[in-house]
C-alpha positions, 0 to 999 in steps of 0.5 A: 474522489479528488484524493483517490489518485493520491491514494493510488500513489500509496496504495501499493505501500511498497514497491518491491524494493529489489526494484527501485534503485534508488531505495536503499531501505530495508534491502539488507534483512539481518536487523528485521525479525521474521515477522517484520519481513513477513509483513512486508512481503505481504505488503510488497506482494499486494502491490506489485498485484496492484501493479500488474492490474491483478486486483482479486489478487489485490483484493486477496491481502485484505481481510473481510471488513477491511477499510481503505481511505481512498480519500482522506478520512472517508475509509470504503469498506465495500468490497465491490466498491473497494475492487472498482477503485482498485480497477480504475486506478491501476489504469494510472500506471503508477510506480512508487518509491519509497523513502523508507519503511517501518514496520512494528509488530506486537503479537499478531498485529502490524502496523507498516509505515512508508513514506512514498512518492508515486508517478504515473499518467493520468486520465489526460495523458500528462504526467503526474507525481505525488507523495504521501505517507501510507500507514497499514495496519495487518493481522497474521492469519491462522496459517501465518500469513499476513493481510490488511485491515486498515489501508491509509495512503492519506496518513500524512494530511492531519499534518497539512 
């Protein structure tokens, strides 16, 4: 569990952009396709759910089976195990930034990738910040929706 509040930092993948003023990344949409802006409100949508303590609604952007590494290489797929990480970490009061975001969609696949920065307030009261790289892998749904089957805040420790 010594990871999972790194994970936390990169969970939400992206802030909601309008938000963070200092993320000038994909704030103008004439350059993404629909799709690519699709995914990334499904994305930004499951994290300000997260951030708001929502977690059904968190639970909600990801498909039956998905895995989320909470820790690097050891991904949860349990759902009752998924949704009480998500509770103890929305205590940490976490606000992300990013700096930037990409997002590549073949047929009904994505794969969305941010780099991210994340600062909160941990269990002892003292301030924490941390950073990582958050990779996601998304399947549009029958209704066009987009949500999670893999959820890896810890895309970045192979490099290390």
């Amino acid at each position: 569990m010594k990871h999972a509040t790194a994970w936390l930092a990169a969970l939400a993948l992206t802030l909601p952009l309008s938000l963070q003023a200092g993320d000038k990344t994909m704030t103008q949409t004439n350059n993404l396709t629909p799709d690519q802006i699709a995914v990334h409100s499904a994305v930004t949508e499951m994290t300000e759910a997260f951030q708001e303590g929502r977690i059904a609604r968190v639970m909600d952007s990801y498909l039956p089976g998905a895995a989320v590494a909470f820790e690097p290489g050891q991904p949860v797929a349990d759902p009752d195990q998924m949704a009480a990480m998500f509770n103890g970490m929305a205590g940490l009061k976490p606000v992300f930034t990013y700096s930037g975001h990409e997002v590549i969609v073949s047929c009904d696949t994505a794969l969305h990738i941010a780099p991210w920065t994340m600062t909160g307030t941990g269990p002892d009261g003292a301030p924490m910040e941390q950073t990582g790289l958050s990779v996601a892998v998304l399947h549009r749904q029958a209704d066009g929706s987009w949500r999670m089957s893999i959820d890896n805040p810890h895309g970045a420790h192979l490099m290390q």
